[in-house]
C-alpha positions, -999 to +999 in steps of 0.1 A: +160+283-712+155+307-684+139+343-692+162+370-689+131+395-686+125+377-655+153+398-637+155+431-624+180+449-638+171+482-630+197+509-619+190+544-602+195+566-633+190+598-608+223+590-588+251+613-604+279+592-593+255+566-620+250+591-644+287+609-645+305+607-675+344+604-678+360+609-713+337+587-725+327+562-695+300+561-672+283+536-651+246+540-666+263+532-701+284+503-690+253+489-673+233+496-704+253+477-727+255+449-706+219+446-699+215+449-735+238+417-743+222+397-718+186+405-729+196+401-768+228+372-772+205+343-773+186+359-802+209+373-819+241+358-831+262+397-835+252+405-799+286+395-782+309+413-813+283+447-809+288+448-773+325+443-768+326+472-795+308+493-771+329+486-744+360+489-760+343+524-772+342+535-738+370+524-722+404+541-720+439+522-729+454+517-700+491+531-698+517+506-690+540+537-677+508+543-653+497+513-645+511+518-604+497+555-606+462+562-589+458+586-611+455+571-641+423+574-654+420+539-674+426+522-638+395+542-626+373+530-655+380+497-656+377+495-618+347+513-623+335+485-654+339+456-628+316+468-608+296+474-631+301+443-642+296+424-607+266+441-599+252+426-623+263+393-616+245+397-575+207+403-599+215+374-618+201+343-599+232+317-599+210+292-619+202+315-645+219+311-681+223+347-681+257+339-661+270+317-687+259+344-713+284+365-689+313+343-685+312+339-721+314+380-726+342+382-696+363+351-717+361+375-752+371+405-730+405+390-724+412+396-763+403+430-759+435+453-764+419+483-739+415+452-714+449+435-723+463+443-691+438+413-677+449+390-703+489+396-695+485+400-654+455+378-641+463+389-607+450+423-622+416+409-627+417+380-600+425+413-573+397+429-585+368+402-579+384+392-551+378+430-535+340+426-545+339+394-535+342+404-500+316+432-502+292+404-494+305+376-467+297+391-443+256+390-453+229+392-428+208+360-429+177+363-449+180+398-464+186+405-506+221+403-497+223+368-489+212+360-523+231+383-540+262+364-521+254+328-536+249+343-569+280+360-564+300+327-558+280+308-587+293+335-609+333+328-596+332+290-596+318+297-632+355+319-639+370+295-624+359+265-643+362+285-677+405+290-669+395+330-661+406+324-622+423+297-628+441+288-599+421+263-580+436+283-542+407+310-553+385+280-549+401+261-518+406+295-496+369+303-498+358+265-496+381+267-463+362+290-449+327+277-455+331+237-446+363+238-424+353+263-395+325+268-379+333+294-356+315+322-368+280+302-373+279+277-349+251+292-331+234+312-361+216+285-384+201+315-411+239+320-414+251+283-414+224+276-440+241+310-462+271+304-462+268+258-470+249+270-496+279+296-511+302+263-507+278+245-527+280+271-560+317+255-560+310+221-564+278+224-587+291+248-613+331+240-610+330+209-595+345+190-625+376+216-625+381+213-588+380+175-590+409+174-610+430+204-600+425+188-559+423+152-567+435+140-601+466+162-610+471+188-587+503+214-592+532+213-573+527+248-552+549+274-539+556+282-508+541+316-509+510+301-522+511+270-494+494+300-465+462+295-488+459+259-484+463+253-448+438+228-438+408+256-412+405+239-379+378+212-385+402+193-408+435+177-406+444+161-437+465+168-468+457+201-482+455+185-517+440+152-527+410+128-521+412+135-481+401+166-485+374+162-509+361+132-489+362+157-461+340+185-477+317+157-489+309+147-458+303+182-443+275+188-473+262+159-462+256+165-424+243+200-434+220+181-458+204+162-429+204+187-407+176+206-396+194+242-396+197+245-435+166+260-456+148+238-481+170+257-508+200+248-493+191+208-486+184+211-525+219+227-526+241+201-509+222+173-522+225+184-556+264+188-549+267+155-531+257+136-560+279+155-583+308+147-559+297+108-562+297+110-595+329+122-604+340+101-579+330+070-598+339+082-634+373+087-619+380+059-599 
């Protein structure tokens, strides 16, 4: 089991937009509790129940007659509590257990009644990691954002695979974007290396769920949701089915044998190419 002391967690308790409280919210508290429930749920069995008290605690109802208003104060807080919530999540190396310890607190949120609105609207949620999520595509090669990118992407194939963003075009848009274009890395390897390694987090830590929501029983779609699965310019297959997975297989591999990925990442795509074999073969 990995040591969650290991992690630095720490937060800049001088910064007033950290320290500010609202009713009775602030970010230092939110980021308190959490750190709390991370450093304590594996020891102690109450840890999950005591810390969705304290957030509940803090946390104002959102007001369904509100709910479009910008100032409605619940939408700042929760907005605020995400992240919160997410910046955690970039400390958190994505092959730490402290992200399952997280998914597991974000799955008992949903029963939450101050949070209900996340339960009955998933877009309200999905719309709000999907903003964060883009603070940190654009990375610069080897800086603490790089990291903080992949462990960003472990932490959302993790949601995805536990039903929280449940549709698998979350999945396929950003896997789009990392194996079927090349455009924007073609001649930066740090950045090639990056952003294989982001593709990766999908197959090793959801790669089950996206095996069967792609390959073994995928839905019948919309055509408003059809723009999200347009096959990128490097692939012209189905955009659901074995072609496609066959095609993002064989992407991993090239980057696995080539000689612009870090050692990290070649221990990346390997790992994820013998998933893909794998399920592969138990399914076939």
């Amino acid at each position: 089991m990995s040591n969650v002391s290991d992690i630095d967690f720490s937060i800049d308790d001088t910064d007033p937009e950290v320290t500010a409280v609202v009713g009775k919210f602030s970010v230092l508290k939110a980021h308190r509790a959490l750190q709390h429930y991370l450093e304590t749920c594996q020891q102690d069995p109450t840890s999950l129940e005591k810390t969705l008290f304290k957030i509940d605690a803090m946390l104002c109802s959102r007001d369904p007659k509100k709910k479009k208003k910008k100032e409605d104060a619940a939408e700042h807080e929760h907005g605020m509590f995400t992240h919160v919530l997410l910046d955690l999540v970039w400390k958190i190396p994505y092959h730490h257990s402290a992200q399952d310890d997280l998914v597991r607190l974000v799955i008992s949120m949903q029963n939450m009644a101050k949070l209900g609105t996340i339960a009955e609207d998933k877009a309200t949620w999905v719309n709000a990691v999907e903003i964060y999520a883009k603070l940190t595509v654009n990375f610069e090669p080897g800086t603490p954002e790089e990291q903080q990118s992949i462990n960003e992407y472990a932490f959302l194939a993790r949601l995805s695979a536990a039903g929280i963003l449940g549709d698998v075009k979350f999945a396929t848009t950003h896997l789009k974007a990392m194996l079927e274009a090349d455009v924007d890395y073609e001649n930066n390897d740090p950045l090639y290396s990056g952003r294989i390694a982001e593709a990766t987090m999908w197959i090793i830590y959801a790669g089950q769920w996206l095996f069967k929501e792609l390959v073994q029983s995928p839905c019948a779609r919309e055509p408003s949701d059809k723009g999200a699965f347009l096959p990128g310019p490097l692939y012209s297959g189905s955009i659901l089915g074995i072609t496609r997975w066959l095609f993002w297989k064989k992407v991993l591999e090239v980057a696995r044998e080539s000689t612009r990925v870090s050692d990290e990442t070649r221990r990346l795509t390997t790992k994820a190419v013998d998933f893909m074999n794998a399920l592969e073969q138990l399914n076939a």
